[in-house]
SEPADO-778370 format. One record per residue (C-alpha): residue in three letters; y, x, z. Coordinates in nm, 2 decimals. Each point is the difference from the previous one (the first is absolute). Example, Ala and Ser with C-alpha at 12.3 -4.5 7.8 and 13.67 -1.06 7.14 Angstrom:
<'ALA' <-0.45 1.23 0.78>>
<'SER' <0.34 0.14 -0.07>>
//
This chain:
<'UNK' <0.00 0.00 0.00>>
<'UNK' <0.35 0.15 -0.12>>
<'UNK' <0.22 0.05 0.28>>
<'UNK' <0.34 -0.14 -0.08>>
<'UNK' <0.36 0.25 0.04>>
<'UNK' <0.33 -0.10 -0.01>>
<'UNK' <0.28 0.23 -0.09>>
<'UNK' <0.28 -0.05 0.12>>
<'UNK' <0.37 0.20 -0.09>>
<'UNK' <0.34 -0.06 -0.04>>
<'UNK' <0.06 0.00 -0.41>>
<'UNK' <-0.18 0.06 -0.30>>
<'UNK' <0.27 0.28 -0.09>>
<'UNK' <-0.14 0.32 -0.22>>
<'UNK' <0.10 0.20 0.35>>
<'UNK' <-0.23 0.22 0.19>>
<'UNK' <-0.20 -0.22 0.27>>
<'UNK' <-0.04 -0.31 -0.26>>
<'UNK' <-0.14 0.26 -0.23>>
<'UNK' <-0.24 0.13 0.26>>
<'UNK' <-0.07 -0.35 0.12>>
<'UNK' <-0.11 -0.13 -0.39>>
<'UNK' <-0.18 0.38 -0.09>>
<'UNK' <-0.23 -0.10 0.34>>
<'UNK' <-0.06 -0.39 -0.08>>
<'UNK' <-0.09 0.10 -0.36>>
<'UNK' <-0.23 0.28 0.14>>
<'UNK' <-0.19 -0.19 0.27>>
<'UNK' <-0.38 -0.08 -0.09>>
<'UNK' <0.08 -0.39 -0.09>>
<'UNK' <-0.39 -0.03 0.01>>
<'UNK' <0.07 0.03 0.36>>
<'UNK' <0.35 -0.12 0.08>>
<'UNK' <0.16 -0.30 -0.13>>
<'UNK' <0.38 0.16 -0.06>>
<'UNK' <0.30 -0.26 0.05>>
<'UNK' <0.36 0.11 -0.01>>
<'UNK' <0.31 -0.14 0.16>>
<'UNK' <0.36 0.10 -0.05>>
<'UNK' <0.26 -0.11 0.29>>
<'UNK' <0.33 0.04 -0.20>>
<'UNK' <-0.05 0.01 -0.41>>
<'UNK' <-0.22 0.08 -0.27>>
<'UNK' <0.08 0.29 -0.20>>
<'UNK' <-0.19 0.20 -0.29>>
<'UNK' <-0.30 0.15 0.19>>
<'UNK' <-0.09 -0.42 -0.04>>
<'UNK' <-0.12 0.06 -0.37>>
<'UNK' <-0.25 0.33 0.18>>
<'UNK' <-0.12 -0.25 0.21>>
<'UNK' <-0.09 -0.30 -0.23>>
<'UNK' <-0.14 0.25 -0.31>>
<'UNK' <-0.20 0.06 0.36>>
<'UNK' <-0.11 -0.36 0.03>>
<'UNK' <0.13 0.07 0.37>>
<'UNK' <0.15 -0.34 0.12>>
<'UNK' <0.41 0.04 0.14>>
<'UNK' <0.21 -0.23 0.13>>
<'UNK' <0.38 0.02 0.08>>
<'UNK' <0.12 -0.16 0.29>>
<'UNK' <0.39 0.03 -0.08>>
<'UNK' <0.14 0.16 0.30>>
<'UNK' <0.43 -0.09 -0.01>>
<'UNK' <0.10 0.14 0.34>>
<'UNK' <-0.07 0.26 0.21>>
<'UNK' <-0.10 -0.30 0.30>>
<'UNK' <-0.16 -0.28 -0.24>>
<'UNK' <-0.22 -0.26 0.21>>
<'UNK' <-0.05 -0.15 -0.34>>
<'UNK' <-0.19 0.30 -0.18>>
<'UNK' <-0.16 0.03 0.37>>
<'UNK' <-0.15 -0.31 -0.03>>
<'UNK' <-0.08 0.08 -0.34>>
<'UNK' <-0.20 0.29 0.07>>
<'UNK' <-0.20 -0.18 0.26>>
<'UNK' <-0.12 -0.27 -0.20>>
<'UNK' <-0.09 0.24 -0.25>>
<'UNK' <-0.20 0.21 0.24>>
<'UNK' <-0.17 -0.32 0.15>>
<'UNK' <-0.10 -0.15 -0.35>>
<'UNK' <-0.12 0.40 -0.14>>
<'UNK' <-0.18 0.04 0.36>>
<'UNK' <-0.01 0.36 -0.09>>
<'UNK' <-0.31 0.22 0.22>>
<'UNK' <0.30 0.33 0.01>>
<'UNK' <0.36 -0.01 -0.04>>
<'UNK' <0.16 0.34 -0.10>>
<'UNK' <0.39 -0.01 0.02>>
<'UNK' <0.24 0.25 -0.16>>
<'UNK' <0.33 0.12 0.13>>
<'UNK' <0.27 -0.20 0.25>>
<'UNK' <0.07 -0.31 -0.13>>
<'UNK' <-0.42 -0.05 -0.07>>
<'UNK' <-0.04 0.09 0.31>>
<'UNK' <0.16 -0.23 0.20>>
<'UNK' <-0.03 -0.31 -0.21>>
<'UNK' <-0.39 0.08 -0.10>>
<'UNK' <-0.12 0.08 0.39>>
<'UNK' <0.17 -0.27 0.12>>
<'UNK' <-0.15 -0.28 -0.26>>
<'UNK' <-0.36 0.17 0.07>>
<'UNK' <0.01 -0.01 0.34>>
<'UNK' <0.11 -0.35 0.00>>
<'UNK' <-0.33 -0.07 -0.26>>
<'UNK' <-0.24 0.15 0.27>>
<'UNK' <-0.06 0.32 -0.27>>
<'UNK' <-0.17 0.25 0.21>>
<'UNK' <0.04 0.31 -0.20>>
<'UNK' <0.41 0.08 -0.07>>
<'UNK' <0.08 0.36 -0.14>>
<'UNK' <0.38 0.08 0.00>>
<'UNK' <0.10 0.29 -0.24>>
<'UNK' <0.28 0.26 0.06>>
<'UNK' <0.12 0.15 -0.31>>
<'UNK' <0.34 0.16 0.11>>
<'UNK' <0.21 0.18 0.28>>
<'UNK' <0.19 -0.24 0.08>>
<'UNK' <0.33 0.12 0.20>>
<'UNK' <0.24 -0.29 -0.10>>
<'UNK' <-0.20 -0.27 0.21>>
<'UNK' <0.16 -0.15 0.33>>
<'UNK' <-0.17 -0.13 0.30>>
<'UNK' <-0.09 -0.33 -0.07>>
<'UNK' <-0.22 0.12 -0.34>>
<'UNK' <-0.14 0.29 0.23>>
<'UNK' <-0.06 -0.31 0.27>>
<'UNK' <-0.20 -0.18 -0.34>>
<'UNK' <-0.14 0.34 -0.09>>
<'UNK' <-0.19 0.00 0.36>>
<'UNK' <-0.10 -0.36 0.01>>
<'UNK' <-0.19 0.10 -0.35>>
<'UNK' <-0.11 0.30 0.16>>
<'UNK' <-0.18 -0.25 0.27>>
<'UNK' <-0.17 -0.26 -0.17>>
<'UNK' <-0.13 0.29 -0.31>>
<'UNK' <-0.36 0.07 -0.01>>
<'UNK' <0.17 0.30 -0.19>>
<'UNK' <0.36 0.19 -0.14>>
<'UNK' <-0.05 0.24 -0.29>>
<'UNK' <0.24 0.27 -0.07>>
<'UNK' <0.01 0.17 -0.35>>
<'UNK' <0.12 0.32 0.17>>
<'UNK' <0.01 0.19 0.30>>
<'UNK' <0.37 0.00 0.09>>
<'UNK' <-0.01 -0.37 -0.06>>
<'UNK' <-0.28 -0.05 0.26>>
<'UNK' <0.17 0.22 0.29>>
<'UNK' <0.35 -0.14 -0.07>>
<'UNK' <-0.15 -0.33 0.10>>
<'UNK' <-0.22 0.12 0.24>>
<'UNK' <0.35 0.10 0.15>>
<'UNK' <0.15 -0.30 0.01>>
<'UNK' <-0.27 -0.11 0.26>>
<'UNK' <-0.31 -0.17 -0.26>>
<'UNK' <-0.35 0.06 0.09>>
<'UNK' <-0.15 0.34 -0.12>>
<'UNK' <-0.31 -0.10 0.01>>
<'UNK' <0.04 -0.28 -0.26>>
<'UNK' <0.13 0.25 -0.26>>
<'UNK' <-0.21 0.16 -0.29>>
<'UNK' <0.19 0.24 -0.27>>
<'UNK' <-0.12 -0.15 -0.33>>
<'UNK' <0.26 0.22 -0.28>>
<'UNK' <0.08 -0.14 -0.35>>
<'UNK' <-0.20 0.00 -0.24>>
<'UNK' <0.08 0.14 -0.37>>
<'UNK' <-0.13 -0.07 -0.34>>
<'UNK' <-0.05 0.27 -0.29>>
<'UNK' <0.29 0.04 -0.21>>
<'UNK' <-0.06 -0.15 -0.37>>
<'UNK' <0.12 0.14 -0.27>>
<'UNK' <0.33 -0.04 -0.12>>
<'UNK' <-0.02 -0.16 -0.37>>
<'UNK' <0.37 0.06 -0.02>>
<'UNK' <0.12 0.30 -0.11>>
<'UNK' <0.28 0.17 0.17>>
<'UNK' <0.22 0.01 -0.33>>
<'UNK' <-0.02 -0.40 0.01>>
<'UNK' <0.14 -0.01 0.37>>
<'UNK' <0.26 0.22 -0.02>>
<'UNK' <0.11 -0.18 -0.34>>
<'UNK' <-0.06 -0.35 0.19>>
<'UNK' <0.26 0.12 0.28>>
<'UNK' <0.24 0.18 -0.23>>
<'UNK' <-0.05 0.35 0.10>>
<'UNK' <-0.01 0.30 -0.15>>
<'UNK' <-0.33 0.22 -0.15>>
<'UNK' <-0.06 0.27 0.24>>
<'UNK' <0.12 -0.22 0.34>>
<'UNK' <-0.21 0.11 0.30>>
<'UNK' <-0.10 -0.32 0.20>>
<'UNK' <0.03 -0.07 0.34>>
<'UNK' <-0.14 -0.35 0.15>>
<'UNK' <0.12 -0.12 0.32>>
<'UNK' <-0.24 -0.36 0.13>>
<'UNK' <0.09 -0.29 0.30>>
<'UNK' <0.24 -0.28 0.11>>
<'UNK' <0.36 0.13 -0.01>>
<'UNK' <0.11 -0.06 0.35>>
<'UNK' <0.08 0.25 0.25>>
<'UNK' <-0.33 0.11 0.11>>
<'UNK' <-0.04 0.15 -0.33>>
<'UNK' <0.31 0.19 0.00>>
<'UNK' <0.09 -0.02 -0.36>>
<'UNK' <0.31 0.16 0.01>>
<'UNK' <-0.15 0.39 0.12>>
<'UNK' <-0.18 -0.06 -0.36>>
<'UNK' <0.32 -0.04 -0.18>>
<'UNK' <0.17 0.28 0.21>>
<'UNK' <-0.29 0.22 -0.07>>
<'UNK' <0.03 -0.10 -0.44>>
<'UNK' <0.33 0.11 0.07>>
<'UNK' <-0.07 0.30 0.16>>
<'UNK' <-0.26 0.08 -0.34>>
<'UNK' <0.25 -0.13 -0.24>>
<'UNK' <0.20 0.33 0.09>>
<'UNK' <-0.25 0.21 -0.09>>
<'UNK' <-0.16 -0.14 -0.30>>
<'UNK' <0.05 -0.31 -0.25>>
<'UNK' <-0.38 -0.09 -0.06>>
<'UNK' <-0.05 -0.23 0.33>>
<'UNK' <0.00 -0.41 0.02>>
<'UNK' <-0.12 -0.16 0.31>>
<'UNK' <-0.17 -0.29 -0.06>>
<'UNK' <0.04 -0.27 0.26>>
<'UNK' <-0.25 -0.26 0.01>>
<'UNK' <-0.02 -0.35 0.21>>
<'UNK' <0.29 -0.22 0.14>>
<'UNK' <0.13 -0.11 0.38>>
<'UNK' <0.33 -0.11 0.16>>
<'UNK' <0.18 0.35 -0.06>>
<'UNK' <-0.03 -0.01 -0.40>>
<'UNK' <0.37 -0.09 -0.07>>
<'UNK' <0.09 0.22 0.31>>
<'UNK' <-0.16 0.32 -0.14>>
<'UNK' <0.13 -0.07 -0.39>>
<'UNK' <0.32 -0.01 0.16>>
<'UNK' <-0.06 0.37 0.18>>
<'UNK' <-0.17 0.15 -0.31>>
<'UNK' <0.29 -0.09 -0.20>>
<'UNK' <0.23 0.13 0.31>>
<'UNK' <-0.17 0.34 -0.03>>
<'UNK' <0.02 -0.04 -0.41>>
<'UNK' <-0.36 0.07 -0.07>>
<'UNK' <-0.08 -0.34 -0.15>>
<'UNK' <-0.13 0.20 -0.31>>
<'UNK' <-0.24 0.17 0.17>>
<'UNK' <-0.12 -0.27 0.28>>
<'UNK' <-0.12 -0.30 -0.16>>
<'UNK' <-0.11 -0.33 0.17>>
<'UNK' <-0.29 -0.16 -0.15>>
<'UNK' <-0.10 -0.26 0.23>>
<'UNK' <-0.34 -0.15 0.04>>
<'UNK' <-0.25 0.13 -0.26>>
<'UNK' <-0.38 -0.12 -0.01>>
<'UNK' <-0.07 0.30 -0.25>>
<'UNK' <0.04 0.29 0.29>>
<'UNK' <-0.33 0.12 -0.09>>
<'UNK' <0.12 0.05 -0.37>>
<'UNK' <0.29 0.18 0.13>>
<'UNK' <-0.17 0.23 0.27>>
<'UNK' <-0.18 0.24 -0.21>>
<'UNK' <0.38 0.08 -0.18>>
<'UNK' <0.17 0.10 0.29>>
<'UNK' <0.08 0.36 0.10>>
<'UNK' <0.04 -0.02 0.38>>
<'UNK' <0.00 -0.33 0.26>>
<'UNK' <0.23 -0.02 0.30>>
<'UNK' <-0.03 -0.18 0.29>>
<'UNK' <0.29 0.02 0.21>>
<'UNK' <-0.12 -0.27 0.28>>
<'UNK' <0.10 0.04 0.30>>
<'UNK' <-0.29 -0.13 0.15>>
<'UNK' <-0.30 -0.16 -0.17>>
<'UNK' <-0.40 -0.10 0.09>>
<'UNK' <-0.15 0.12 -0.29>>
<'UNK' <0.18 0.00 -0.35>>
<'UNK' <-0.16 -0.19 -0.29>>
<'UNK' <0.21 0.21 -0.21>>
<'UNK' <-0.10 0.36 0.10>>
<'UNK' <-0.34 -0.12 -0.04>>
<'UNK' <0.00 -0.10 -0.30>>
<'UNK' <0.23 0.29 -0.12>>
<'UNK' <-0.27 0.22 0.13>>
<'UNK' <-0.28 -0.16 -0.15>>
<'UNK' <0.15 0.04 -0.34>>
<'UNK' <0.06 0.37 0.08>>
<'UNK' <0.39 -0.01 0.05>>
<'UNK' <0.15 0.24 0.27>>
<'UNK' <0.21 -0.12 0.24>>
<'UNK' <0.29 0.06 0.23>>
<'UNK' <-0.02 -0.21 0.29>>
<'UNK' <0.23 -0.04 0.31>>
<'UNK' <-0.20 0.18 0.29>>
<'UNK' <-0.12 -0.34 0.23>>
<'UNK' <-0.37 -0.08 0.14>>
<'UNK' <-0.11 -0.29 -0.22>>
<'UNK' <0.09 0.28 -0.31>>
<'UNK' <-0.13 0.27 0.20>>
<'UNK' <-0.34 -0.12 -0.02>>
<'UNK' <0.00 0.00 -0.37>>
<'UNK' <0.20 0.30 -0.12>>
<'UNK' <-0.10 0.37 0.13>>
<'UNK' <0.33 0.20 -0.05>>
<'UNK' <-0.07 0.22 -0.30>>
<'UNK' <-0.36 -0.08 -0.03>>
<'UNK' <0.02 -0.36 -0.14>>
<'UNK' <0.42 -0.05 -0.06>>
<'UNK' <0.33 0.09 0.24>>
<'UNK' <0.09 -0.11 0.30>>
<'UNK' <0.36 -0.01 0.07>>
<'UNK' <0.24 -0.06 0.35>>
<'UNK' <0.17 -0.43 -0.03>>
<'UNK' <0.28 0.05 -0.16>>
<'UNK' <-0.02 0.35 -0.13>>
<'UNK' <0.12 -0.07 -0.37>>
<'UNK' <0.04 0.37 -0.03>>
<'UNK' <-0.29 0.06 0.05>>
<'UNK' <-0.17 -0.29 -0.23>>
<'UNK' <0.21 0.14 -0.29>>
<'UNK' <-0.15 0.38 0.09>>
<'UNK' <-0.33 -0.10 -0.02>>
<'UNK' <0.00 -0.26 -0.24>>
<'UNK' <0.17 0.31 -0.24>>
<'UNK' <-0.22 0.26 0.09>>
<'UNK' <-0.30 -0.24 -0.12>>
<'UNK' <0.16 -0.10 -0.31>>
<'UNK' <0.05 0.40 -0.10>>
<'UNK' <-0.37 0.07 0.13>>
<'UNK' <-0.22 -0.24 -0.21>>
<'UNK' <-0.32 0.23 0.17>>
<'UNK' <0.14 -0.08 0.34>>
<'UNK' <0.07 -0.38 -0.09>>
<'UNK' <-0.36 -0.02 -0.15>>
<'UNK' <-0.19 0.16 0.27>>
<'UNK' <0.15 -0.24 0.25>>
<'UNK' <-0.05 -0.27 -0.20>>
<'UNK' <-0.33 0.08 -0.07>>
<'UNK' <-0.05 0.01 0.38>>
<'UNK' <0.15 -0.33 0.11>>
<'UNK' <-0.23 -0.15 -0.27>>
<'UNK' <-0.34 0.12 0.15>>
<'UNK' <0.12 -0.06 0.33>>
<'UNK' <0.05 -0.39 -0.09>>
<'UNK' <-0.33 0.00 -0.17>>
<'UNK' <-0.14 0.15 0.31>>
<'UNK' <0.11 -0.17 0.29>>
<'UNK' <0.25 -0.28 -0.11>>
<'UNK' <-0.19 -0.19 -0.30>>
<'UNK' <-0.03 -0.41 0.03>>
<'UNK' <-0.36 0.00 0.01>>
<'UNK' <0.01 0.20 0.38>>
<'UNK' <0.26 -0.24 0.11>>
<'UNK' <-0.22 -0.33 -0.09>>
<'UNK' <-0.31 0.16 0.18>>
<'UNK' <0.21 0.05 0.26>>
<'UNK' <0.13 -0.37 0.04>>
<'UNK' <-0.36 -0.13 -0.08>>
<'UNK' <-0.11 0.19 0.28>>
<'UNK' <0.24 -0.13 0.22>>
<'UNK' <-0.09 -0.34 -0.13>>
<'UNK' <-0.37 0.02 0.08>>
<'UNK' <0.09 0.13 0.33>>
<'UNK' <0.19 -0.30 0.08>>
<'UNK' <-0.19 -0.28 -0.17>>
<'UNK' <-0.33 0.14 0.18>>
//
């Protein structure tokens, strides 16, 4: 008899904990689990993954941040699904998921951590610990994510490390003359892709300050800045403050990053803190260096000059002085990327994270 699990997470956005969340439904055994999928807030693109799936999702249409309505939502959802497991992703899943399974008698809840999480305020650490409670058990996808909120007082012993999982890189069937003639830049640019929300944990503007930093030193480099959030218009504005538009270009959500990964030169990551970035991983996987900003969730994937660079938060001098000396040395930039490619094969790939969650599964289902 399939044992039915429910998925629960905020959106269906192409970001980095829905992508985790819809590489692990479609990788379960559905022989032995009968996958559902439930988004709190919206749909989003990673809904077209999940039907080419046959995976069922529904959206419950969260519209504010308290919303009895969507509450109540959820719970009849959860009552009419009577799921065996309910895995929730991320804040907002969470505390609306937990709540509605407790209140449906579901025995085994699993709350997911995917961030640090510094901007949250006591009453969402006061939620935080009433999940922690009532949780048969709380993943983390990293380390630093499980001792931060180990810090903030939830129980150790529930916690188990399960990191991200990565797919192989595909090969590009664009060449890189077609991108650069699709963006309007010139033959010969050097590359440099730059992944995530634009809001301030991302830190956008050290990138720009760093491509102006290169752009008095050579003409060849574009930083390509892919994905949206609240601070688009703000940063526009300070890129054209800093008169770099023609080398910083915005290009907003893209579902062809795999396409584009293979033509970049370098990655940055200029976070200032993170669990574990989508984005490095997949950078690695298709054998791109990169120059990351020196934090734990990043620490656990990039070995300073073994697989990329690591670099102080902030330290835009020191992004452009790598990034250059990598661009110069194509030997340097290939043996690192070659590195941070076996080392996702190795220890990061999507099929160790499913076993993983299977196992955990089992475990709890008996």
């Amino acid at each position: 008899m399939k044992r039915r699990i429910l998925q629960i997470i905020p959106t269906l956005d192409r970001a980095g904990a829905e992508k985790q969340m819809v590489l692990l439904a479609r990788g379960l055994p559905h022989d032995e689990f009968d996958v559902h999928v439930c988004a709190i807030t919206r749909g989003g693109p990673l809904a077209a993954d999940l039907a080419e799936a046959g995976i069922p999702f529904r959206v419950i249409g969260k519209r504010w941040k308290i919303d009895p309505r969507a509450y109540w939502r959820l719970n009849g959802h959860v009552g009419r699904l009577r799921p065996d497991l309910i895995h929730t992703w991320m804040f907002t899943a969470n505390a609306y998921g937990q709540a509605a399974g407790s209140a449906r008698g579901v025995r085994r809840l699993v709350a997911g951590y995917r961030c640090v999480d510094p901007w949250k305020n006591w009453l969402q650490f006061a939620i935080d610990h009433r999940v922690g409670r009532h949780c048969s058990r709380l993943l983390a996808n990293s380390r630093c994510v499980r001792d931060f909120y180990i810090r903030h007082d939830l129980p150790a012993e529930k916690f188990l490390v399960i990191p991200n999982g990565v797919a192989p890189a595909e090969p590009s069937n664009t060449t890189r003359r077609q991108w650069l003639a699709e963006w309007g830049l010139p033959e010969g640019s050097r590359l440099i892709g730059l992944l995530g929300r634009l809001w301030p944990q991302k830190r956008v503007k050290d990138a720009i300050w760093a491509a102006d930093l290169l752009k008095v030193i050579r003409d060849d480099v574009h930083l390509l800045v892919i994905g949206d959030g609240p601070h688009r218009q703000r940063l526009l504005r300070f890129r054209d403050q800093v008169v770099i538009r023609d080398k910083v270009h915005f290009l907003g959500h893209r579902s062809d990053v795999p396409r584009m990964m293979p033509h970049f030169d370098v990655l940055w990551s200029t976070s200032g803190y993170e669990g574990q970035s989508n984005g490095i991983m997949e950078a690695m996987a298709a054998g791109v260096p990169v120059v990351a900003t020196d934090i734990p969730g990043t620490r656990d994937l990039v070995i300073h000059e073994t697989t990329g660079c690591l670099v102080g938060v902030g330290d835009r001098a020191a992004i452009a002085r790598h990034t250059n000396k990598l661009l110069d040395d194509p030997e340097l930039a290939g043996r690192l990327g070659a590195a941070g490619r076996k080392r996702m094969q190795s220890e990061f790939g999507v099929e160790k994270m499913v076993e993983r969650h299977v196992a955990l599964y089992r475990e709890l289902l008996g």
